[in-house]
C-alpha positions as CSV (number, residue, x, y, z in Angstrom):
1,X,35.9,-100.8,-42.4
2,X,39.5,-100.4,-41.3
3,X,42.4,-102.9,-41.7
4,X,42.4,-105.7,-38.5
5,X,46.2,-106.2,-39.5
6,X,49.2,-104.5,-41.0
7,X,49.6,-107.4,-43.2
8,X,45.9,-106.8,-44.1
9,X,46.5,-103.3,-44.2
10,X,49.5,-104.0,-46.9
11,X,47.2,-106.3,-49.4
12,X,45.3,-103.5,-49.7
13,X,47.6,-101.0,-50.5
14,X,49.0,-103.2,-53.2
15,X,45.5,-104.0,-54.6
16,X,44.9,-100.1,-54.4
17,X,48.1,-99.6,-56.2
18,X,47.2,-102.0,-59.6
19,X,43.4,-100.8,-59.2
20,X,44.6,-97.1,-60.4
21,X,47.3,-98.6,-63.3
22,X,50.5,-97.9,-60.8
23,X,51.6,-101.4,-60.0
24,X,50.9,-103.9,-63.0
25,X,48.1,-106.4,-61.9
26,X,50.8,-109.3,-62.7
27,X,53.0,-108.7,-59.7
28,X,49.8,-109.4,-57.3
29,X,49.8,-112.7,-55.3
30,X,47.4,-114.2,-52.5
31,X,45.5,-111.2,-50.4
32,X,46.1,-108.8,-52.6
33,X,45.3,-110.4,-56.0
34,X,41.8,-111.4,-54.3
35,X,40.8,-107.5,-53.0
36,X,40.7,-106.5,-56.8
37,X,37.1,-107.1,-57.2
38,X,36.5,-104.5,-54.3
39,X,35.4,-101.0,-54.7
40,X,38.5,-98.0,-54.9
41,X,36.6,-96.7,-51.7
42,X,37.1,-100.0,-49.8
43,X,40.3,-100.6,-50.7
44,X,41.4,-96.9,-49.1
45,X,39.7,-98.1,-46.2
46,X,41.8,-100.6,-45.8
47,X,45.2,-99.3,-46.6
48,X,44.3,-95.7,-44.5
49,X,44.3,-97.8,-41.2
50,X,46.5,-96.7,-39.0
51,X,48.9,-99.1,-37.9
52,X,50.5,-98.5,-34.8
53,X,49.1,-101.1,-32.8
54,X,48.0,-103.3,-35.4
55,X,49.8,-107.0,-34.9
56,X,51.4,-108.6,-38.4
57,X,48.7,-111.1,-39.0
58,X,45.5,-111.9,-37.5
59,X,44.3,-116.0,-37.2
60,X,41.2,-116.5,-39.2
């Protein structure tokens, strides 16, 4: 499932990041502290979006 935003796109890098022991799971806040309980898989997914064309945020 790709990533609908760049912002979106971003949480899940930084999740991805703290999921394999490179960031420390501390520095997370909001999106990003929340995608931890998904899968490694998922979370590449989400960050391998491409972005061009992808706005900043996307309303709920």
């Amino acid at each position: 499932m790709p990533a609908k935003s760049a912002a979106q796109q971003k949480a899940a890098g930084a999740a991805l990041s703290a999921k394999r022991g490179e960031t420390p799971r501390s520095k997370l806040k909001g999106a990003s502290k929340s995608m931890l309980s998904m899968t490694e898989k998922q979370l590449e997914e989400f960050a391998h979006t491409k972005r061009k064309g992808k706005p900043e945020h996307v309303k709920p």
